[in-house]
Steps between C-alpha positions, in 0.01 A plus 500: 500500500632812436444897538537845423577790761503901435701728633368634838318811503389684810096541497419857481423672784104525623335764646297346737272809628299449180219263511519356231918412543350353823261281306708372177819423795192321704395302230819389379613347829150292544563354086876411700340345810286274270851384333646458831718229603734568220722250327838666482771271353855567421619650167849310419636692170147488297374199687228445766622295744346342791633407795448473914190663575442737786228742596496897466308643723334839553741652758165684653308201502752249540291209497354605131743332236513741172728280289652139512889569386752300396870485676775382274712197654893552463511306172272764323608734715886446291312440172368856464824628628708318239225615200461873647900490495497342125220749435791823605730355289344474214332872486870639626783290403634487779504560870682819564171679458287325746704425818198280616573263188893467636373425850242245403753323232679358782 
């Protein structure tokens, strides 16, 4: 299985003293809480991965579980390593531009 991401974006800014702010913001959390738990794997290069499940929970509400996650074990853990360092290399060459490549090559 595999998947696309986007760069991240901030969301703009609301002005919550208007109503009608108020009401869209109010509306889109209630279409969330009827997606809630969410299924949250890992993203390995341009792979969905799954792997030891644990609960998220609301930090408010700590017995309400928002998403089931994924933790990586230490073999896929190295894997992405190894393909985010081949990933460096490729777009620059070589290390001496990204000192996080050099420190993960080792």
């Amino acid at each position: 299985m595999s998947a696309t991401t986007t760069e991240f974006v901030n969301e703009p800014l609301l002005e919550l003293r208007r109503a009608e702010v108020r009401a869209d913001a109010t509306a889109a959390l209630a279409a969330l809480d009827a997606q809630l738990p969410l299924e949250v794997p890992m993203l390995i290069g341009t792979e969905l991965v799954r792997g030891n499940v644990f609960a998220s929970v609301d930090p408010g509400v700590p017995t309400r579980i928002v998403a089931h996650a994924h933790a990586a074990t230490a073999a896929q853990s190295r894997a992405s390593g190894r393909g985010r360092r081949a990933a460096l290399l490729s777009e620059q060459g070589s290390c001496v531009a990204r000192p996080i490549c050099c420190a993960t090559a080792a």
